[in-house]
N, C-alpha and C positions, 0 to 999 in steps of 0.2 A: 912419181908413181909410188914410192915406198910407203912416203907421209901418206898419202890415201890408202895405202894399206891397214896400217897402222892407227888409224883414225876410229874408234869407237862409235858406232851409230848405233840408234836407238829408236823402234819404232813405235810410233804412240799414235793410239786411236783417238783423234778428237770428236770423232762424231759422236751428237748429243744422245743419240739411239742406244750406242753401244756402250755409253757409261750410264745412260738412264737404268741400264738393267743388273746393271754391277752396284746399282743403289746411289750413285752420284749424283750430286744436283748438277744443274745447269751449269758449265764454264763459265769462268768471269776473266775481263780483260787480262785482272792482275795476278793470276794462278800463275804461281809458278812453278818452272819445270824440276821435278824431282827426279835423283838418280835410285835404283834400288836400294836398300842399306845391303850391306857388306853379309849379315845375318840372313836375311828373306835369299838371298845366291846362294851363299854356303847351305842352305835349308830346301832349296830347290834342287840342286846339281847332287845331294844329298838321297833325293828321296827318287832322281832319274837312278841312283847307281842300285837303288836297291833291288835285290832282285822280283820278278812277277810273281803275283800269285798263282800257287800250282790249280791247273782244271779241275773243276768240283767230282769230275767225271771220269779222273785218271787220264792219260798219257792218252793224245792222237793214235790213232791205227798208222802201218805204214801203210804209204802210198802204193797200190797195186792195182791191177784191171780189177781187181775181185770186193775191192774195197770201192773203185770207181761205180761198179756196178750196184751193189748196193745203193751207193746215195743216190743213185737215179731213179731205182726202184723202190726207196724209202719214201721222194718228190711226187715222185707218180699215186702213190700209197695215199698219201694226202692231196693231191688234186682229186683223187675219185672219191676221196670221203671216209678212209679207211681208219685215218690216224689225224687227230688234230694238230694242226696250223703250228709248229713251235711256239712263234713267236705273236702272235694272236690269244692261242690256246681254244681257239673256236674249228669246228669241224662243218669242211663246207665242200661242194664240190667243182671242181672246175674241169669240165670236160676236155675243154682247149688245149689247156695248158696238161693236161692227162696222157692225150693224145701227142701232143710235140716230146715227150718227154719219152715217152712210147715207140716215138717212130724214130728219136736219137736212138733210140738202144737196138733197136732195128739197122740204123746208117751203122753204127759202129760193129755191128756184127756184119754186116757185108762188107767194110774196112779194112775189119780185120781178118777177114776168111782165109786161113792157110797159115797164119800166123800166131795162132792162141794155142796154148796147152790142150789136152784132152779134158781138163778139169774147167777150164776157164772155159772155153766152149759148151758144154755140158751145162755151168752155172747160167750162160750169156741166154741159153736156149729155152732153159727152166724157168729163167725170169721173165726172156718174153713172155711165154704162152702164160704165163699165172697173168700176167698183167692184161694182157688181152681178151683172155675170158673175164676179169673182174670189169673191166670195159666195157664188155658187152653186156655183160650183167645189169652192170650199173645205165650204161644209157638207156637197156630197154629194148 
C-alpha cells in the first residue's frame, strides 16, 4: 500500500477534441509520453505562490444584514430596469425575477422580526417600500 502511495500519476487528456484546441494535430501511434521539464513545475508552482491581484474596486465590504440587504436591492434594481446588467452591460427588465427578489426581502424581514436592530429594521422597511412602488411603477 506504501508503493502506491508513493507512485507518481499523471493525467493526460487524450481526446482529439481537447488537444485539437490547444492547437495539436491528430495523436499518432508513436507519440511518446512526456514528463513536464523540471523548469515549466518550478514556473507553475511559482506563479500559484504568487500572490492575487488586489480588487480594481478596493477591499470587499464586511459581511452584515445591512450589506446583505443592499445586494438584493441593487438585483432587484436591475431586474426592474433601473441599473444595467453588470455583466452584459445592457439594461433590461425582468418582472419575475423583480418580484422573487422583492418578496425574499419580504421572507426575510418576517424571519427576522424581533431580532434586528432598530437601524437594520428601519433600512429592511425603506427598502422594501422604494422597491415596491418602483414595481408598481414599472409594471403599470
Amino acid at each position: 500500500m506504501a508503493d502506491e502511495e508513493n507512485k507518481g500519476y499523471r493525467v493526460e487528456d487524450r481526446r482529439f477534441i481537447h488537444r485539437q484546441e490547444q492547437g495539436a494535430q491528430e495523436p499518432t501511434a508513436q507519440e511518446p509520453k512526456t514528463e513536464p521539464k523540471a523548469e515549466e513545475t518550478k514556473a507553475q508552482e511559482a506563479q500559484a505562490k504568487e500572490p492575487k491581484a488586489k480588487r480594481p474596486h478596493g477591499p470587499l465590504p464586511p459581511l452584515t444584514l445591512s450589506t446583505f440587504v443592499f445586494s438584493l436591492n441593487t438585483s432587484a434594481l436591475v431586474h426592474l430596469g433601473e441599473y444595467p446588467d453588470p455583466t452584459t452591460g445592457q439594461t433590461g427588465t425582468d418582472l419575475d425575477l423583480a418580484k422573487q427578489t422583492i418578496d425574499l426581502l419580504g421572507l426575510l424581514k418576517d424571519k427576522t422580526k424581533g431580532n434586528l436592530s432598530p437601524d437594520e429594521e428601519q433600512l429592511l422597511d425603506a427598502v422594501l417600500f422604494d422597491l415596491r412602488m418602483r414595481f408598481l411603477k414599472v409594471q403599470g
